[in-house]
C-alpha distance (Angstrom), angle and dihedral (degrees) to the residues before:
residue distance angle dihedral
X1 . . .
X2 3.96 . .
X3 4.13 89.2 .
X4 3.97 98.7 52.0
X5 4.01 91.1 46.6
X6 3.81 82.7 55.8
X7 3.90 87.9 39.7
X8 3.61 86.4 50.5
X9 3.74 99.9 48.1
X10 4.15 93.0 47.4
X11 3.73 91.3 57.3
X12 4.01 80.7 48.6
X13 3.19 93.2 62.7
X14 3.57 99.4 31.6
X15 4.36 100.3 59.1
X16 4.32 82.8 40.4
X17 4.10 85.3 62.7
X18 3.93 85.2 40.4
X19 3.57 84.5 54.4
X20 3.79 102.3 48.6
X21 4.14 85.9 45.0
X22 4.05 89.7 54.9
X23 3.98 88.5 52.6
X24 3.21 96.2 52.1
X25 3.54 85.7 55.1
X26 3.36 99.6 45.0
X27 3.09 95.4 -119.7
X28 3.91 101.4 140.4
X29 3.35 111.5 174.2
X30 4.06 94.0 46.3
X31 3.54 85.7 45.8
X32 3.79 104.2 54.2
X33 3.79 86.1 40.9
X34 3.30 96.5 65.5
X35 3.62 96.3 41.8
X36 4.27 81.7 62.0
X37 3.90 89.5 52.2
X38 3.95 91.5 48.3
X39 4.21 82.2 51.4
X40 3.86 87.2 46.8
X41 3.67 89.1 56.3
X42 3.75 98.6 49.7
X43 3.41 94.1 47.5
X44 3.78 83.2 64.6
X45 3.79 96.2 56.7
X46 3.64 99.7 98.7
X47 4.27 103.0 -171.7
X48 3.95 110.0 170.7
X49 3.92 121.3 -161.1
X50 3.67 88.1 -99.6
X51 3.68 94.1 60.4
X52 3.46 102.9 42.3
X53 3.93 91.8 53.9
X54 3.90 79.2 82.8
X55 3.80 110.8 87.5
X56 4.09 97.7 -126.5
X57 3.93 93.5 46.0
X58 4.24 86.2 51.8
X59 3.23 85.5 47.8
X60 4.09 101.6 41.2
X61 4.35 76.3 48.6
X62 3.99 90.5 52.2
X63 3.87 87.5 48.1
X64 3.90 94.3 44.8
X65 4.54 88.0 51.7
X66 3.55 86.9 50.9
X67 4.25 90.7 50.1
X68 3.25 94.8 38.3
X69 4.51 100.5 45.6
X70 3.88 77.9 50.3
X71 3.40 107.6 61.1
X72 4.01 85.0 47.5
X73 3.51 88.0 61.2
X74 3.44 99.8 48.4
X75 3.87 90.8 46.6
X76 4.11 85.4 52.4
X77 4.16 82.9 54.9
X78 3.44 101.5 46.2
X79 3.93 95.1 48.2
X80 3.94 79.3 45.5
X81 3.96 91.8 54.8
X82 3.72 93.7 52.6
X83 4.00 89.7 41.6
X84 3.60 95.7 -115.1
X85 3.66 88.5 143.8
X86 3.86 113.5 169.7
X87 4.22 79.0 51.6
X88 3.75 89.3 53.4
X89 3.81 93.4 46.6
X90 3.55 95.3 53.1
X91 3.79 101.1 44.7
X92 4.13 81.8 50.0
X93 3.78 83.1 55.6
X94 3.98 89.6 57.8
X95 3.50 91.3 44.6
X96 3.72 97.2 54.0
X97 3.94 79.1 51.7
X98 3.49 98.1 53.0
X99 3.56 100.9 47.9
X100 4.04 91.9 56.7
X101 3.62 88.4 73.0
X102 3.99 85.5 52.6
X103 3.85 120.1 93.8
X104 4.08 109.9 -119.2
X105 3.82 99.8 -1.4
X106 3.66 98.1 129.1
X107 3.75 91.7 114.8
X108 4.36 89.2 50.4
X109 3.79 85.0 48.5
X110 4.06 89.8 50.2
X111 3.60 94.3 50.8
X112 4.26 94.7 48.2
X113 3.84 85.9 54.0
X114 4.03 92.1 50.9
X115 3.70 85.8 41.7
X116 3.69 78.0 57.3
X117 3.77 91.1 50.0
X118 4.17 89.2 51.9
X119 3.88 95.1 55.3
X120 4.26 90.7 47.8
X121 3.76 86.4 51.5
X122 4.07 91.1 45.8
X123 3.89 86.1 48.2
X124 3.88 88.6 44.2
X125 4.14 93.6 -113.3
X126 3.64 91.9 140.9
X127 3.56 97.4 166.2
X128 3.49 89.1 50.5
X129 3.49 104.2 45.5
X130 3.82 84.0 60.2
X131 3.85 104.7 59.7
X132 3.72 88.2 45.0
X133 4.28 82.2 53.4
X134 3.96 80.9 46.5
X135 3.81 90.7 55.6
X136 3.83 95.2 48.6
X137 3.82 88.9 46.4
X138 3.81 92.4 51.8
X139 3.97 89.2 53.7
X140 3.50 101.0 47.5
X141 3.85 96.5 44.7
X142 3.58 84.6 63.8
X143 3.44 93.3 48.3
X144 4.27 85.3 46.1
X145 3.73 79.0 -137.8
X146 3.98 95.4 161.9
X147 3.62 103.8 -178.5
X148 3.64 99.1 53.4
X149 3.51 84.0 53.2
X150 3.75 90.7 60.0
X151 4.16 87.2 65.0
X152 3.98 88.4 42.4
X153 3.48 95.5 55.9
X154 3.68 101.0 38.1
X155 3.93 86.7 56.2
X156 3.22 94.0 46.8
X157 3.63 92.1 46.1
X158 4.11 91.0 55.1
X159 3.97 88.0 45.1
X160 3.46 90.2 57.7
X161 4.31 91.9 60.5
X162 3.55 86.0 52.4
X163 4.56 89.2 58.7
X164 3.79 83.8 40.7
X165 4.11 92.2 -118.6
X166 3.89 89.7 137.8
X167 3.99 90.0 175.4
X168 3.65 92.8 57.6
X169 4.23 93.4 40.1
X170 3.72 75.0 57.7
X171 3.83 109.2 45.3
X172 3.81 87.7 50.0
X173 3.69 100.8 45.8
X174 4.10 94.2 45.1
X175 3.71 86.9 48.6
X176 4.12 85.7 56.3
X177 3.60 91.8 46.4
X178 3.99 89.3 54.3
X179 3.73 90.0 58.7
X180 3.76 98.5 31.0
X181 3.93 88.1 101.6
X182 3.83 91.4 70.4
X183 4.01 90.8 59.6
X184 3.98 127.3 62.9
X185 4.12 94.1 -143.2
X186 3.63 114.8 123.1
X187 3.96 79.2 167.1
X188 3.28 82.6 69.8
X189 3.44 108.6 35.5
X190 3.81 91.8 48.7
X191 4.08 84.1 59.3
X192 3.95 94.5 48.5
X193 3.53 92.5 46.8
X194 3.95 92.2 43.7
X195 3.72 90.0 45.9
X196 3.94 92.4 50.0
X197 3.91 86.1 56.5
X198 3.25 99.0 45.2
X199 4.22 87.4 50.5
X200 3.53 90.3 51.5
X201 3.89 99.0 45.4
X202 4.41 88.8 54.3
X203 3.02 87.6 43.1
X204 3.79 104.5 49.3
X205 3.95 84.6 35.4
X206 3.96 91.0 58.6
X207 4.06 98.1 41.3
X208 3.93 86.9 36.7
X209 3.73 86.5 -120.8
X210 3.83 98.1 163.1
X211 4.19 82.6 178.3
X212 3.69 86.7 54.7
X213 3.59 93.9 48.1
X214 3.89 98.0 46.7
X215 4.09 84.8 53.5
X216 3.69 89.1 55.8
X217 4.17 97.2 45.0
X218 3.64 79.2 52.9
X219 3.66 94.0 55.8
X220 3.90 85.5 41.2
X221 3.47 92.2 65.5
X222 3.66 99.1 40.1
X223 4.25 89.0 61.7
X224 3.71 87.7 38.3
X225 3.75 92.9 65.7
X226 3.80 93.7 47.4
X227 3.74 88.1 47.7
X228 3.75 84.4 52.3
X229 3.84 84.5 49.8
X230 4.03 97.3 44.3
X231 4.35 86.5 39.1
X232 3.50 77.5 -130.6
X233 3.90 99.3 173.8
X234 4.05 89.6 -177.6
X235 3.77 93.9 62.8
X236 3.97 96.3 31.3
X237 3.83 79.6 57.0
X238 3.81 95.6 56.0
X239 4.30 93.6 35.2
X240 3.55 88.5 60.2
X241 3.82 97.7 47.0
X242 3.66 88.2 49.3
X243 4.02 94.0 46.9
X244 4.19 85.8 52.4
X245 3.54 91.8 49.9
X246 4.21 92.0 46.1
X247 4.32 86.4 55.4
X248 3.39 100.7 33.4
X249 4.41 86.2 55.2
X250 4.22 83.6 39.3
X251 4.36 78.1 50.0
X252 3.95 86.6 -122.7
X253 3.92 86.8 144.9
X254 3.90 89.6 169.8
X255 3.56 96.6 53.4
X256 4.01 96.1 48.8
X257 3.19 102.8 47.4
X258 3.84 88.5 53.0
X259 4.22 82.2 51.2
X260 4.10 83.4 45.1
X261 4.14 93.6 45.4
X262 4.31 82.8 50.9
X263 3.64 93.2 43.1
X264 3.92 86.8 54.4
X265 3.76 97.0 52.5
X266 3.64 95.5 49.4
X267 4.12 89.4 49.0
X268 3.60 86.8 47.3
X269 3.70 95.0 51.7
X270 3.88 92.9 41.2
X271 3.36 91.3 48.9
X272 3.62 91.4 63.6
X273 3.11 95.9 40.7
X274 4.22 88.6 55.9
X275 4.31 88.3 46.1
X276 3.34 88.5 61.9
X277 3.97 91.2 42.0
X278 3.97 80.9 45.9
X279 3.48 97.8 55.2
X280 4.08 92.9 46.2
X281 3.75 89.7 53.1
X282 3.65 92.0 44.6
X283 3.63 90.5 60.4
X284 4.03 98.4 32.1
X285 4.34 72.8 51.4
X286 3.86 93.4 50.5
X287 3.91 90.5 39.8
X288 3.78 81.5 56.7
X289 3.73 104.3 48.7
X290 4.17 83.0 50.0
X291 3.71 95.6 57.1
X292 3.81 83.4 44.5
X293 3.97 94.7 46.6
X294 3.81 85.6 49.5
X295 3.65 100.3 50.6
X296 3.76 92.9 50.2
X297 4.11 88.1 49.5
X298 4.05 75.6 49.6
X299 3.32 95.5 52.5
X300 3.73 93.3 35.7
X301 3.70 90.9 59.8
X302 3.60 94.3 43.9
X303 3.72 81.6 59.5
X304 3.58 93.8 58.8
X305 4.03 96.7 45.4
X306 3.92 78.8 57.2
X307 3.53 94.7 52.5
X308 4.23 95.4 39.4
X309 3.93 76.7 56.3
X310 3.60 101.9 54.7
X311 3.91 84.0 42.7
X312 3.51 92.4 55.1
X313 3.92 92.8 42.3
X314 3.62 89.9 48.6
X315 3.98 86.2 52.7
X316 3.54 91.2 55.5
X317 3.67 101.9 54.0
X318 3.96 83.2 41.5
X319 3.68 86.8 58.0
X320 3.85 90.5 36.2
X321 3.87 94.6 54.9
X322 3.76 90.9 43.9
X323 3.67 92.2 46.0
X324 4.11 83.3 52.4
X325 4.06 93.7 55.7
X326 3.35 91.5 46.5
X327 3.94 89.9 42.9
X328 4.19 78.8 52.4
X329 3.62 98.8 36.3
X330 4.41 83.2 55.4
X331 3.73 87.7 48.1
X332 4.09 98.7 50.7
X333 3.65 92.0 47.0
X334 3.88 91.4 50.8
X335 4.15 88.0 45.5
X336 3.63 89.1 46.7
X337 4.14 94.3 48.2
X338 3.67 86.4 44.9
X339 3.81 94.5 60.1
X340 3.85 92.1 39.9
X341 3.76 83.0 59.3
X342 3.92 99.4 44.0
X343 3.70 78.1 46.7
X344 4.18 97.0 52.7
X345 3.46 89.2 32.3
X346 4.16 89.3 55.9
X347 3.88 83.6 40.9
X348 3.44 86.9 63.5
X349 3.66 94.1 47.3
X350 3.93 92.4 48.8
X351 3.99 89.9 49.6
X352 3.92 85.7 47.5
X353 4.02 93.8 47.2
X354 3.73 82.3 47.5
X355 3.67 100.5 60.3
X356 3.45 87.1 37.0
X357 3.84 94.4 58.0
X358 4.16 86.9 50.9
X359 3.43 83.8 51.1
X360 3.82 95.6 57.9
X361 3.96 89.2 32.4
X362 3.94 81.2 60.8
X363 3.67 97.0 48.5
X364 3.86 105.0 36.9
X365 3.64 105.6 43.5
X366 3.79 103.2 22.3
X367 3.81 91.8 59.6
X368 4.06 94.4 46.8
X369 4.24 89.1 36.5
X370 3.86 81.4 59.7
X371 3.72 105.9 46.4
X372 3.95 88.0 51.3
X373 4.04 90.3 49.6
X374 3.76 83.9 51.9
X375 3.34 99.2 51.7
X376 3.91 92.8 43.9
X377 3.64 82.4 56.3
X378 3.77 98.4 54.3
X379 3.40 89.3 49.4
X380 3.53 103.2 53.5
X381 3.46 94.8 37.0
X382 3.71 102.2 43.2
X383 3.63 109.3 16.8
X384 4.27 91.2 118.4
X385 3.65 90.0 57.2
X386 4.49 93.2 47.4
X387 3.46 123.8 90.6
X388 3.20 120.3 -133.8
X389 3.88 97.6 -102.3
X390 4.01 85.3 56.1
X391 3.28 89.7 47.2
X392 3.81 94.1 47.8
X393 4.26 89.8 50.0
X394 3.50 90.4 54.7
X395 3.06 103.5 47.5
X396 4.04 92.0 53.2
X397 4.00 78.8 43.6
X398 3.91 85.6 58.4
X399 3.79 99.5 50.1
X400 3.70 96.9 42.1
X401 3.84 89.6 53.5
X402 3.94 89.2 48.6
X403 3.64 95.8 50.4
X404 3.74 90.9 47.1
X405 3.43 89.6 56.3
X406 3.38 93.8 51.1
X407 4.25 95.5 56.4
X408 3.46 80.1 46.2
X409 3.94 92.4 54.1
X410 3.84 88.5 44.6
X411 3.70 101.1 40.1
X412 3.74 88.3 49.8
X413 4.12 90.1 48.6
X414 3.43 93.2 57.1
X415 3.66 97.3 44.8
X416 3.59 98.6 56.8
X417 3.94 81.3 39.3
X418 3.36 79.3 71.8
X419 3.58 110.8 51.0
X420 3.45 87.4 66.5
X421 3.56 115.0 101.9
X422 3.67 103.4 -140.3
X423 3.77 89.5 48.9
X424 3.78 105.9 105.7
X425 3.69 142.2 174.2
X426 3.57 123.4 -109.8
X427 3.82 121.6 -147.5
X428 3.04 132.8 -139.6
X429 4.42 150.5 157.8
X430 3.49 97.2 -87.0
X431 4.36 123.7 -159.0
X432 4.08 99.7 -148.2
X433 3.86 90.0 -160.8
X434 3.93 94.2 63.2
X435 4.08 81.2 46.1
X436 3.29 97.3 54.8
X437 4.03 99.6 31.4
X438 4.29 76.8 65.1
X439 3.19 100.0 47.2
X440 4.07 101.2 47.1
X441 3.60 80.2 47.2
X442 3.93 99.0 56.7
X443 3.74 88.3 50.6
X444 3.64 104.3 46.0
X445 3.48 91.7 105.4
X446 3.99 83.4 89.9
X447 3.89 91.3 78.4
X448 3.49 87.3 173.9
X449 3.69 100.1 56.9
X450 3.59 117.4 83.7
X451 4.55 107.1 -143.5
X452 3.85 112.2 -171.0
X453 3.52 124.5 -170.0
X454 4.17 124.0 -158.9
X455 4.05 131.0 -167.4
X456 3.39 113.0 150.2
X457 3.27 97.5 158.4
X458 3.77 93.9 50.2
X459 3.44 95.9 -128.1
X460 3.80 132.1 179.1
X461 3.79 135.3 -153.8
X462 3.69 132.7 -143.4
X463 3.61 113.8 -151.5
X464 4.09 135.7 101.6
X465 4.05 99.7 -62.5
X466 3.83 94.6 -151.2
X467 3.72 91.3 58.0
X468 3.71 94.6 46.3
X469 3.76 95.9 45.2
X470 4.18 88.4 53.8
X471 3.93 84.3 54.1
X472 3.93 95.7 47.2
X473 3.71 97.7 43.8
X474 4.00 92.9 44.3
X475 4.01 88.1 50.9
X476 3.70 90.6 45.0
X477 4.15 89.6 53.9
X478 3.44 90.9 47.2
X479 3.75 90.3 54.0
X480 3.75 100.2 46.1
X481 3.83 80.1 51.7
X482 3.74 93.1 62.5
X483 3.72 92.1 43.5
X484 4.15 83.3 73.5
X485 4.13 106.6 138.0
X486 4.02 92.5 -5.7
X487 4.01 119.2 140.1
X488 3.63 116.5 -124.0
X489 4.14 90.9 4.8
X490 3.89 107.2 -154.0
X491 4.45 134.3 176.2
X492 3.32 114.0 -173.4
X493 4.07 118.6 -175.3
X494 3.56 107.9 -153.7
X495 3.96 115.7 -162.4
X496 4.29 120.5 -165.5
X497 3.88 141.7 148.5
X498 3.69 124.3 -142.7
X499 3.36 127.8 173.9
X500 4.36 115.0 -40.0
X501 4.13 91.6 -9.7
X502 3.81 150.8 52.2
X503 3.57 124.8 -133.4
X504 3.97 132.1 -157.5
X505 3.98 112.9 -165.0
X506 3.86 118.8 -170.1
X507 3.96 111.1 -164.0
X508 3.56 133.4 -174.0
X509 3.68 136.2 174.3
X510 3.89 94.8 -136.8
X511 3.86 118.8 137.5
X512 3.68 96.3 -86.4
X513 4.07 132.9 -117.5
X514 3.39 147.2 -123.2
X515 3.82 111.7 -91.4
X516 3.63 103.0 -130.2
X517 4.06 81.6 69.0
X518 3.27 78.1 79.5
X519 3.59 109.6 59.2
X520 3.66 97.1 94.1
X521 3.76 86.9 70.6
X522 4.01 86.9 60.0
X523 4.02 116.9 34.2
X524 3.40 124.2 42.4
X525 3.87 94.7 -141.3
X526 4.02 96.3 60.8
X527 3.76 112.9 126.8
X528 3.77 117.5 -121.0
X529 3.71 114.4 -105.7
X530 3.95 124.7 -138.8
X531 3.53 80.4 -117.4
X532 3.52 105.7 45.1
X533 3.76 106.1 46.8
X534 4.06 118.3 168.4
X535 3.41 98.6 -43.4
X536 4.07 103.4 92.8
X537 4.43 87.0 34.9
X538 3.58 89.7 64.6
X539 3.82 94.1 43.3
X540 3.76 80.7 53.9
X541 3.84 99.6 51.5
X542 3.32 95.5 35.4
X543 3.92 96.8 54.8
X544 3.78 90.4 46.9
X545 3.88 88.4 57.2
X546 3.76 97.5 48.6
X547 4.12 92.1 43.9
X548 4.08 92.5 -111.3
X549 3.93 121.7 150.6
X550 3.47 115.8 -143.9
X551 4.10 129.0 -152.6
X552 3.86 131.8 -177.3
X553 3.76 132.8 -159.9
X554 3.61 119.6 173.4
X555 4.10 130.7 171.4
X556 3.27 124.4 -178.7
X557 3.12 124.1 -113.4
X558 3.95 90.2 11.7
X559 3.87 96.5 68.4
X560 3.66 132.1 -121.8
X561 3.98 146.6 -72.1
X562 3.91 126.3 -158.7
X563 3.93 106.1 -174.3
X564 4.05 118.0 -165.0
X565 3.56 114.5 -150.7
X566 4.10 123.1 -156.5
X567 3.84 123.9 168.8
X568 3.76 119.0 -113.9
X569 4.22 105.2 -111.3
X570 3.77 86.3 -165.1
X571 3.82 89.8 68.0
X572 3.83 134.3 40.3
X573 3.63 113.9 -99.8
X574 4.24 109.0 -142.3
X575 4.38 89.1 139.7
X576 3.56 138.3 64.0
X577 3.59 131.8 -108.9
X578 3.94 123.3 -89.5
X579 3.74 105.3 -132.3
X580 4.25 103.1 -178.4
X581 4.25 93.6 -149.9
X582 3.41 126.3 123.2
X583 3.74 115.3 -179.6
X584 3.96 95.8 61.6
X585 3.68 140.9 25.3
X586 3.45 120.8 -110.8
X587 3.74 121.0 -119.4
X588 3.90 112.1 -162.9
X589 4.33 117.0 -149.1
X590 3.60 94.0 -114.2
X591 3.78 81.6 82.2
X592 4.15 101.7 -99.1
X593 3.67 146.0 91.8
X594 3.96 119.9 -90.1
């Protein structure tokens, strides 16, 4: 990066020295391009403040000013050498710029404001061209630069003849005279001199000073040797017209029009001299107003590739955003055939459940329904021929049948209860005692079956009571049922808390089953046994709902154990619950293994 801002400041330097060559030639329009280029390349010197803090990029910055204040003011002289003046005046105005941020350049800054001054006098803005003379003046007295001051004041000096302040045209040009010895311009001093005549002569003419007038023929003649001396036609030109205006006032007709008939050659030849001039800044001008046509067609196209580029950006993110609904459009529809499937898919499952709920409807009140019609039908038909301990068995027969088909009603009420979607528990702070005091009661029917109930702890649940009463009573039937031909038959419900749950164990000291009798109570796909019925797939759904884990361990021969499982709200819940069986795994209802 270092080497092309060094690159970039040689060729900087290099097309401003091409510039000054081309002026010296003449050569305008070469000239003031190159003085663009060496502004193209500074432009691409790119110093920041922590660069420059290092003494050779300050002082590749200094060197890159210098360049670049320069080439401004060789623009400003160019455009001022094909009299394209309100160019030249603003490119001065740059270069006055330019050179402020240049070390000791007060005397560079001076001379683009007198410049200033010489392009108001060419356009005739006297008073203007003297307060930019002012300006210079001001500078270089500060700077006590005394032979710039010599050109400032003899300029000012020869604007002043053209406001008619012949005292001032004077002061300024004697005061350039006094100091002329420290310069080696008879260019110059041929002008002062000429100037100083020419004051004298208006202003002798207008007072009708013929003293005053003689003083300035004098001075006339003095510049008009040194013009002679220079072949300066320019100031030949202007001696001459002043010498026929000094005879033709003294009434020497002869003698100015033979100054007049001189005066006319030498603004004849000069003015050939300045066609030819003309024409060459006419073209270097045209050759100038094509570069400048070109780099606004440059620029204008450059405009357009911006444009085409926003176009094609704004395409993009059209295509981009369309893309995106589409993208989003794609993604609905997928959503939306996903739940149509969950939904034919549960569909499916509800038709299945439903067949599956005629099939237990078929089983588990069709078979009690008919035992009862049966025994109706005994009795009515043979009650003369039954003794009374016949009649006595059937009769208990009867009533056991009925109010087996009346759990059966209830426990298949509240099943299909809760299928329904709408059909939701209600919890609630529940007192286990009063639970179990109800249930104990509803089956004490069963003299001969001994139910125990155990809290210690007192413990209370919080869950919907009508769910957890279904699941109690139906594990309690299905207990008593196993208790069929035992000695001493005995269910004990044993209530505790440990830790972040609450357990309910039901025990009895039946014979014992096979586990897969079980599975009912575990997958939802398990066939219903003859022996089964409803009873363990509404202990299963209606766990599930309330958040209860279930586990099973059954021996044979040493009975069985069903233990519910409920999480303690009062504590936070972070573990998993203990379940103390052995022969199976239990599966929890929120669909995974404890």
């Amino acid at each position: 990066m270092l080497i092309a801002q060094k690159e970039y400041l040689l060729l900087a330097k290099l097309y401003n020295q091409f510039g000054v060559l081309n002026a010296n030639r003449a050569a305008f329009s070469e000239a003031i391009s190159s003085f663009f280029k060496s502004l193209k390349y500074c432009e691409k010197i790119k110093l920041n403040k922590e660069t420059v803090k290092a003494a050779f990029n300050a002082e590749q910055m200094k060197i890159k000013n210098q360049i670049e204040a320069k080439a401004f003011l060789g623009i400003a002289n160019m455009y001022n050498a094909i009299e394209n003046y309100n160019k030249a005046l603003s490119y001065y105005d740059k270069a006055i710029i330019a050179f402020k941020d240049c070390p000791n350049q007060i005397g560079s800054i001076a001379m683009c404001h007198a410049s200033k001054g010489i392009v108001f006098g060419k356009q005739n803005r006297n008073k203007e061209a003297i307060k930019a003379f002012q300006l210079a003046e001001k500078d270089l007295k500060v700077q006590n630069n005394k032979t710039l001051l010599i050109y400032i004041n003899s300029w000012m000096g020869a604007t002043y003849i053209g406001l008619n302040k012949y005292d001032l045209s004077l002061h300024y040009l004697n005061k350039a005279m006094e100091d002329m010895y420290m310069i080696e311009s008879l260019d110059l001093k041929a002008s002062t001199i000429q100037n100083i005549g020419l004051a004298y002569v208006k202003k002798g003419k207008e007072s009708g000073n013929e003293k005053e007038m003689d003083l300035g023929f004098q001075k006339i003649n003095e510049a008009l040797a040194l013009d002679k001396k220079l072949n300066s036609h320019e100031g030949l030109i202007k001696d001459y017209m002043a010498i026929s205006e000094y005879f033709y006032f003294k009434k020497d007709y002869k003698k100015s029009l033979e100054a007049y008939i001189l005066y006319s050659q030498y603004k004849d030849s000069i003015f050939n001299f300045k066609n030819k001039q003309t024409l060459q800044n006419l073209e270097d001008k045209r050759t100038i107003d094509l570069k400048q046509k070109e780099i606004q067609l440059n620029k204008v196209k450059l405009e357009a590739k911006e444009n085409n580029l926003l176009y094609y950006i704004g395409g993009i993110l059209l295509l981009s955003v369309i893309a995106g609904l589409l993208f989003y459009q794609n993604w609905v529809r997928r959503k939306s055939n996903e739940k149509l499937y969950l939904l034919n898919t549960e569909l499916k499952e509800a038709n299945k459940t439903k067949l599956y709920f005629f099939s237990i409807l078929n089983h588990d009140l069709r078979g009690p329904l008919a035992s009862l019609i049966h025994f109706l039908h005994l009795r009515q038909n043979d009650s003369e021929t039954m003794d009374e301990q016949t009649k006595k068995r059937l009769e208990k027969t009867t009533i056991e049948n009925a109010e087996h088909l009346l759990e059966s009603m209830e426990d298949l009420l509240l099943w299909s209860k809760g299928q329904m979607e709408n059909f939701k528990p209600h919890p609630k702070k529940i007192n286990l005692k009063i639970l179990f005091d109800e249930i104990i009661n509803h089956f004490s029917v069963y003299s001969n079956i001994s139910i125990g109930y155990l809290n210690k702890e007192n413990v209370s649940l919080f869950t919907d009571e009508d769910y957890l009463k279904t699941i109690i009573r139906n594990l309690t039937a299905n207990a008593i049922n196993a208790l069929e031909n035992i000695e001493n038959p005995t269910i004990i419900w044993n209530v505790w808390a440990e830790k972040k749950y609450i357990y309910l164990k039901i025990s009895d000291n039946g014979k014992g089953a096979d586990i897969t009798l079980f599975n009912t109570l575990f997958d939802d796909k398990a066939i219903v046994g003859i022996k089964s019925g409803l009873g363990l797939h509404l202990i299963r759904d209606l766990a599930k709902i309330i958040d209860c884990s279930i586990g099973v361990n059954s021996e044979m021969t040493k009975g069985t154990s069903v233990t519910l499982v409920f999480k303690n709200l009062n504590k936070k819940n972070d573990s998993k619950p203990k379940l103390p069986f052995v022969s199976r795994k239990i599966k929890c209802l929120e669909a995974q293994e404890v």
